[in-house]
C-alpha positions in Angstrom: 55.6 -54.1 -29.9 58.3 -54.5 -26.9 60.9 -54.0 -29.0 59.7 -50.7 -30.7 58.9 -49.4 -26.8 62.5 -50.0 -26.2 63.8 -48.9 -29.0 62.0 -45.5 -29.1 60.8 -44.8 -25.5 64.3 -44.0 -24.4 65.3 -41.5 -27.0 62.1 -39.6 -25.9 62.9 -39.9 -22.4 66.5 -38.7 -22.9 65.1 -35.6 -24.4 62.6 -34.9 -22.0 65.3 -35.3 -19.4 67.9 -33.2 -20.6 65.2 -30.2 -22.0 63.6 -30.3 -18.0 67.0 -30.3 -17.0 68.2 -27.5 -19.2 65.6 -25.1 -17.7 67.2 -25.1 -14.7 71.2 -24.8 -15.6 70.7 -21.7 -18.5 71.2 -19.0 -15.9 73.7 -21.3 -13.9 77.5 -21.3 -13.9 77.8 -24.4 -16.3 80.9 -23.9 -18.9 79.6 -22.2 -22.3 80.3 -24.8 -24.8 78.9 -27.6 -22.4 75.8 -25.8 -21.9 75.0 -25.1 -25.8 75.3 -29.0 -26.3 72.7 -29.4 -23.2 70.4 -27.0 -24.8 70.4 -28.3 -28.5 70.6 -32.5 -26.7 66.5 -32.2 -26.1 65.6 -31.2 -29.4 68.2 -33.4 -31.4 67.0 -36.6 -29.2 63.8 -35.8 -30.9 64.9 -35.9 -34.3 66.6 -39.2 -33.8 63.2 -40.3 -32.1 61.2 -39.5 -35.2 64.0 -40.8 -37.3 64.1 -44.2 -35.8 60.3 -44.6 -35.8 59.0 -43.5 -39.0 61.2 -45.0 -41.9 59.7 -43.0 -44.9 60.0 -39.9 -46.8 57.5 -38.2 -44.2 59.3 -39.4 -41.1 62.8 -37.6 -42.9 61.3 -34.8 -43.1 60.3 -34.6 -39.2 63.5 -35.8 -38.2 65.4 -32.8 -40.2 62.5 -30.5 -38.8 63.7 -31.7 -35.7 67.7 -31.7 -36.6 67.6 -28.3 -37.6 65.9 -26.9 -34.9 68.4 -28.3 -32.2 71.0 -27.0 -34.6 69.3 -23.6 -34.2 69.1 -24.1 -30.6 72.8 -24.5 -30.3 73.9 -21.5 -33.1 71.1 -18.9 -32.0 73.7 -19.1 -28.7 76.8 -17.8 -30.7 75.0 -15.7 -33.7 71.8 -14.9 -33.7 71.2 -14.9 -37.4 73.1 -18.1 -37.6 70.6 -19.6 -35.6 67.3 -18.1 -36.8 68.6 -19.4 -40.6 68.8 -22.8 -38.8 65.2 -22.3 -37.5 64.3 -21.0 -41.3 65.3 -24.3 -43.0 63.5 -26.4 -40.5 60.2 -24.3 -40.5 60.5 -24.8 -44.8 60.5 -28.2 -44.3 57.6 -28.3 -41.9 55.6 -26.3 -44.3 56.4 -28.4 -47.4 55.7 -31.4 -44.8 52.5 -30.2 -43.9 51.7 -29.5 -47.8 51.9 -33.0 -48.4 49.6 -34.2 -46.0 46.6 -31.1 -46.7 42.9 -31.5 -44.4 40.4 -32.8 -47.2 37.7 -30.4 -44.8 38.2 -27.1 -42.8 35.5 -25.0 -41.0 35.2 -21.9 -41.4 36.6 -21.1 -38.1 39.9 -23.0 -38.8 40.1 -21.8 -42.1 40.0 -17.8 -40.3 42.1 -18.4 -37.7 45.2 -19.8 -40.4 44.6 -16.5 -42.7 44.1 -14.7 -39.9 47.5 -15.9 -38.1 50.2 -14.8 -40.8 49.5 -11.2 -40.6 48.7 -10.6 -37.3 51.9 -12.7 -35.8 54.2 -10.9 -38.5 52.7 -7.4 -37.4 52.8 -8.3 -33.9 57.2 -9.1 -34.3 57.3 -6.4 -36.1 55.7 -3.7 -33.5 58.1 -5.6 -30.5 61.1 -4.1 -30.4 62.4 -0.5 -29.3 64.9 -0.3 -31.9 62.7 -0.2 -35.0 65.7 -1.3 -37.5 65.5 -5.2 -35.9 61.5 -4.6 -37.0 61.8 -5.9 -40.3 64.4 -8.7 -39.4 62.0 -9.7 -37.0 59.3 -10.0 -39.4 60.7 -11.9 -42.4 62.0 -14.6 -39.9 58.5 -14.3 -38.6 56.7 -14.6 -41.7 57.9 -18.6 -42.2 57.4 -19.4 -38.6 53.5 -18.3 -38.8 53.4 -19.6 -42.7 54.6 -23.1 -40.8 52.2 -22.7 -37.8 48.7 -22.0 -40.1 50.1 -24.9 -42.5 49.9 -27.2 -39.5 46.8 -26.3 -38.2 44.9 -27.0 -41.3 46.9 -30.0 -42.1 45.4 -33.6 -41.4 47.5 -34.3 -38.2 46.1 -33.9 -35.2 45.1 -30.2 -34.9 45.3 -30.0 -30.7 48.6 -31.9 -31.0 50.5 -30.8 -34.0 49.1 -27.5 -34.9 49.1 -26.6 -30.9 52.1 -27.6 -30.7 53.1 -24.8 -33.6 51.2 -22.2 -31.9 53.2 -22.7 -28.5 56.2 -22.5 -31.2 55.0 -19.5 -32.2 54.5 -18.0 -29.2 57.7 -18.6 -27.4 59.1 -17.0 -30.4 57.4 -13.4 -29.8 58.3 -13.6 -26.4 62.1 -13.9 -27.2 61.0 -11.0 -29.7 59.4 -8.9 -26.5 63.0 -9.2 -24.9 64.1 -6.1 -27.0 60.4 -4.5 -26.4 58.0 -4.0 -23.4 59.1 -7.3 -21.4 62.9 -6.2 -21.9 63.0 -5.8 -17.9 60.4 -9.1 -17.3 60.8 -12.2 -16.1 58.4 -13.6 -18.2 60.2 -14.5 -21.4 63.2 -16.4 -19.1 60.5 -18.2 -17.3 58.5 -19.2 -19.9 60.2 -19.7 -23.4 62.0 -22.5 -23.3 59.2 -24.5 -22.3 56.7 -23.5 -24.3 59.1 -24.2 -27.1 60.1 -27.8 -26.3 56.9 -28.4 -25.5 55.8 -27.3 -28.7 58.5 -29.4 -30.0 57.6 -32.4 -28.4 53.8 -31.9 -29.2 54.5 -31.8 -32.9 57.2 -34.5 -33.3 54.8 -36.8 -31.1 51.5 -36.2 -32.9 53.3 -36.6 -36.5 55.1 -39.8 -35.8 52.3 -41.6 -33.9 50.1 -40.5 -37.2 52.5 -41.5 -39.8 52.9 -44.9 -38.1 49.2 -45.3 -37.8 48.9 -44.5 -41.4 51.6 -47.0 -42.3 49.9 -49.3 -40.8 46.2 -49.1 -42.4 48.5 -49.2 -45.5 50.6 -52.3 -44.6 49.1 -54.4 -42.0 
């Protein structure tokens, strides 16, 4: 039990420490390249958490969930599409993550509010913007993310852990898509993206691992 603290607390800590940090050097004077690798540290220290504690196909599949969304961190920086195809890739995986581990029962309510988030997120990215030819760019990218955020709301990990966690995902990502729409002149998206994001992040890498583990352990004890 010590061991796996030390082994894995740190990594978590490290990210928490450089995504707090980050939040408050992105508008500062810190050299470009220096600054991508800061942004994309807090996500990719998660990966290697869920990497190190879950030693299956399952805990993979987190980790690269994780990987490629600090890659798309970094990219989204230089090239936007760049970076939203590294965000693609990881929200595939989450889905065909969050296929293999389905909820044997869903209410009614959950079961609305998952076919209920697809279309209404896509048609809420695709009404943001000013300039109606991103609309449909907006829209396909935001088809996956919701496809990934109602697939972990109805899976079996912990709903007000892993599929919150995809809903703060969710929303941080219309409120970059608001930038080129009615909140182009706010405040609101710089104050509040990132950490709805990371946490979002940190919600859903945290609630899968500790399930997976707790699973592996009924399983082999």
């Amino acid at each position: 039990m010590k061991r796996a603290i030390v082994e894995s607390r740190p990594f978590l800590l490290l990210s928490l420490l450089l995504a707090i940090s980050y939040f408050f050097v992105m508008d500062s004077n810190v050299p470009g390249l220096f600054l991508i690798f800061w942004k994309g540290a807090g996500v990719a220290f998660l990966a290697i958490y869920a990497w190190r504690r879950v030693a299956s196909a399952d805990g993979r599949m987190i980790a690269a969930v994780m990987a490629f969304g600090a890659l798309g961190d970094m990219l989204i920086e230089i090239d936007l599409i760049a970076g939203a195809v590294a965000f693609l890739v990881g929200h595939v995986i989450a889905i065909a993550l969050y296929a293999r581990h389905r909820r044997e029962q869903t209410v009614f309510s959950q079961k609305l509010l998952a076919i209920l988030l697809v279309p209404v997120t896509v048609f809420i990215a695709w009404s943001l913007p000013f300039d109606r030819a991103e609309a449909p760019g907006f829209a396909a990218y935001t088809l996956f993310l919701a496809i990934m955020a109602a697939m972990a709301w109805t899976s079996s990990f912990p709903r007000y852990r892993v599929g919150a966690g995809a809903l703060l995902f969710v929303l941080s990502d219309l409120l970059i898509f608001s930038r080129s729409g009615f909140l182009q002149d706010s405040v609101i998206p710089a104050w509040t993206v990132w950490p709805l994001y990371y946490v979002g992040q940190f919600m859903i890498v945290t609630g899968i691992v500790r399930t997976l583990r707790a699973k592996a352990h009924i399983y082999n004890p």
